[in-house]
N, C-alpha and C positions, 0 to 999 in steps of 0.2 A: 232604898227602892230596890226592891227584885227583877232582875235580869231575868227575864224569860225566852228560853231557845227557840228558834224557830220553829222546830218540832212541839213544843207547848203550844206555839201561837196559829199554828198553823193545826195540830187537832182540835185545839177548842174552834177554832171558824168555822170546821167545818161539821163537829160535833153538837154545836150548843144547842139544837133542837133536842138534845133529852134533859137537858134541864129546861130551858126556857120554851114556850110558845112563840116568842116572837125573836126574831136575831134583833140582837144585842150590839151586832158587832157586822159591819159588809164590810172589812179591807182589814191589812194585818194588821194597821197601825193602832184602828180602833179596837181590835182585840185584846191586844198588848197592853193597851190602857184602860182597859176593860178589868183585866186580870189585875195590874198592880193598883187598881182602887178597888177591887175587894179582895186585894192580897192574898191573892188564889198560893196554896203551896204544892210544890212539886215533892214526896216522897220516892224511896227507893224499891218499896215492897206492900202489900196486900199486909201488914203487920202494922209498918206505918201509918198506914190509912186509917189502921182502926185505933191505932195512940192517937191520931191526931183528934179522932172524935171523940175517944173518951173523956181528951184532954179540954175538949171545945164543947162535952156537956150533952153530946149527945148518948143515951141508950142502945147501945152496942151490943149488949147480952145475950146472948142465944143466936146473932147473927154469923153465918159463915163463911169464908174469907169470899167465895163467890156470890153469897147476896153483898157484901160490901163494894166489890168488882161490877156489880150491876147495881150500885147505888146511882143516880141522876148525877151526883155531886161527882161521880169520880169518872176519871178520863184516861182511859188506859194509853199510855202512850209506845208508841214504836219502838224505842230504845227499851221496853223496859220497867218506865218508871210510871208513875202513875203523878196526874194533875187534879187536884182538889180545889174545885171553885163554890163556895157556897153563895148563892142566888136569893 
């Protein structure tokens, strides 16, 4: 099981309106367990994000690190790093 920071749990609560219609999640706990049942991954850069979709089968080609950065699925976080929850 993936440990997830407060900083992850705490932007997806308050972000999950660009992927989801409806919250998914009202308190951090359900967040948090939100994330490790669809084993949302934390990377380190705009490069990552896009290995991680290549590697997950998604069509990535011709996209650029900024449409990736404004994909639904991706969650820029505070530190840095970026949170990939697919829905």
């Amino acid at each position: 099981m993936y440990e997830y920071s407060e900083e992850c749990i705490l932007t997806f609560l308050k972000n999950q309106g660009q992927l989801f219609a409806e919250p998914v999640a009202e308190t951090e706990e359900e967040a948090e367990a939100f994330l490790e049942d669809c084993m949302a991954a934390v990377v380190d850069s705009l490069e990552e994000v896009r290995d991680y979709f290549e590697e997950n089968g998604m069509d990535v080609d011709g996209m650029s690190l900024e449409e990736m950065e404004d994909a639904s699925e991706v969650f820029a976080l505070p530190g840095g790093q970026y949170l990939i929850v697919e829905g």
